[in-house]
C-alpha positions as CSV (number, residue, x, y, z in Angstrom):
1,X,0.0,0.0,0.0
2,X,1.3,3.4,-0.8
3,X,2.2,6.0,1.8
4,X,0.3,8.6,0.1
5,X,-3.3,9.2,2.8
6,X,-5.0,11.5,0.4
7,X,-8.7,10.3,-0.4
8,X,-10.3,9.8,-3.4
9,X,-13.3,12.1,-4.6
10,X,-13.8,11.6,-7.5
11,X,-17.3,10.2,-7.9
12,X,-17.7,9.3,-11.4
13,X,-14.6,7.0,-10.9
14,X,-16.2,5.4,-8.1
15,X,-19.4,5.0,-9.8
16,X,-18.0,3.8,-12.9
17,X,-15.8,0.8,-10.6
18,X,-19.7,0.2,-9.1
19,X,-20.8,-0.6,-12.5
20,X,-17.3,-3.1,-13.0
21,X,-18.7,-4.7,-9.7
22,X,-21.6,-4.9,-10.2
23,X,-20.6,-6.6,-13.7
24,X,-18.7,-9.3,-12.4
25,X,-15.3,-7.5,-12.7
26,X,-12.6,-6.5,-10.7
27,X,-11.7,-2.4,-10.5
28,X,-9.1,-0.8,-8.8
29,X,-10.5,0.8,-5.7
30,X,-8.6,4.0,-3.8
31,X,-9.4,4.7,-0.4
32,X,-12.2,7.0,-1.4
33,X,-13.6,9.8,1.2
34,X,-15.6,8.5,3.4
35,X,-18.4,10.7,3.5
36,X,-18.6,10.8,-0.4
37,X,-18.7,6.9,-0.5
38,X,-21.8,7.1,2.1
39,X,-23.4,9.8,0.2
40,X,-23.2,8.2,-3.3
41,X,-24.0,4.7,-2.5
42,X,-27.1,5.9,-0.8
43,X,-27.5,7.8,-4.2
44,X,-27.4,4.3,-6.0
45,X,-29.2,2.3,-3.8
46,X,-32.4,5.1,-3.5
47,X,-32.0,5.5,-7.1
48,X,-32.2,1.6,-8.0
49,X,-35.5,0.7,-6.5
50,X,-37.0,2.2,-9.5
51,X,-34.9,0.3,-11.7
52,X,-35.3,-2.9,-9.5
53,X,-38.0,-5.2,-11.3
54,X,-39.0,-7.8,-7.9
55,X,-40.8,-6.8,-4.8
56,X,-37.7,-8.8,-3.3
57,X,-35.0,-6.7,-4.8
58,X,-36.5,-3.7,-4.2
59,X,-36.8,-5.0,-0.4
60,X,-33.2,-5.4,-0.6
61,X,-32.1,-1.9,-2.0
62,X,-34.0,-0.6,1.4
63,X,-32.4,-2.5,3.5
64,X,-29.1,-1.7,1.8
65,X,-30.6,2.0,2.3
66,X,-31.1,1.4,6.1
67,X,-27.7,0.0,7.0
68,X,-26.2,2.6,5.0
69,X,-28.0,5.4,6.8
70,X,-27.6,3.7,10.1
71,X,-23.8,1.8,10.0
72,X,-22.5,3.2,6.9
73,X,-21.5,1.2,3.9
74,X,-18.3,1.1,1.4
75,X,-17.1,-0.2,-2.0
76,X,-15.8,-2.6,-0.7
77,X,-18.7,-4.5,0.9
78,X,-20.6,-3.7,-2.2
79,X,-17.5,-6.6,-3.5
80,X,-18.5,-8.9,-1.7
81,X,-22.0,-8.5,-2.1
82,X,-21.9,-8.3,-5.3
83,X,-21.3,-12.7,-5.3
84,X,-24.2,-13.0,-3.7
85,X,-26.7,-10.9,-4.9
86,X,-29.6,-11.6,-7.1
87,X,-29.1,-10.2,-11.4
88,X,-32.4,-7.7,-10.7
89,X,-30.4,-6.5,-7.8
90,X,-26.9,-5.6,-9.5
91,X,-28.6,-4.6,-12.7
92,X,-30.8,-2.2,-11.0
93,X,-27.5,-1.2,-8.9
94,X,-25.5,-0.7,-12.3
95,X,-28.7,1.2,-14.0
96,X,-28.6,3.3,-11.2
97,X,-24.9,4.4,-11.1
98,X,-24.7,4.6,-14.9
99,X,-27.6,7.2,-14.3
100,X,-26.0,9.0,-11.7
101,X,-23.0,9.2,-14.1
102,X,-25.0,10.9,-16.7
103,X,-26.8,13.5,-14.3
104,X,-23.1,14.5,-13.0
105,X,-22.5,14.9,-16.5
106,X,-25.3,17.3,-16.7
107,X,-26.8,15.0,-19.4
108,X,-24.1,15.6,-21.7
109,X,-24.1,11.7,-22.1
110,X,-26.0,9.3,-24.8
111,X,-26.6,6.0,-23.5
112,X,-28.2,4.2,-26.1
């Protein structure tokens, strides 16, 4: 690990390594602010249930919500839940962040 301390905050990087996870792949993962982290994964999860197609997945992204708002939640965990998670879960995960990609954008972005 390298000596340098300074955190990341660059959101669109961390929300493009969301969509890699939530693919299946493997991104490269700073230490990222911690606050920012919070604040965007709540972003995704809130945005997801309206992408999220099953009562049950939807059930998840607010309990995901909840243990953000109430214990906090990281990249990294999103890793590891990323092997166990349903496909209507991590696609409505990746919708969401691609979304929230294109809105800090300011819609300058074509998704076809």
């Amino acid at each position: 690990m390298e000596n340098n301390t300074e955190l990341s905050r660059d959101a669109k990087y961390m929300l493009a390594a969301l969509i890699e996870i939530y693919r299946g792949m493997r991104a490269y993962l700073p230490e990222f602010d911690p606050d920012m982290e919070r604040q965007l994964l709540r972003d995704v999860f809130s945005t997801a249930i309206s992408f999220a197609r099953f009562d049950e997945s939807r059930q998840t992204l607010s309990d995901e919500i909840y243990k953000n708002v109430n214990e906090g939640s990281t990249v990294r965990q999103q890793e590891e839940l990323a092997k166990t998670q349903t496909p209507d879960v991590l696609n409505a995960k990746m919708v969401a962040a691609a979304h929230l990609i294109k809105l800090l954008e300011g819609n300058k972005l074509k998704f076809s």
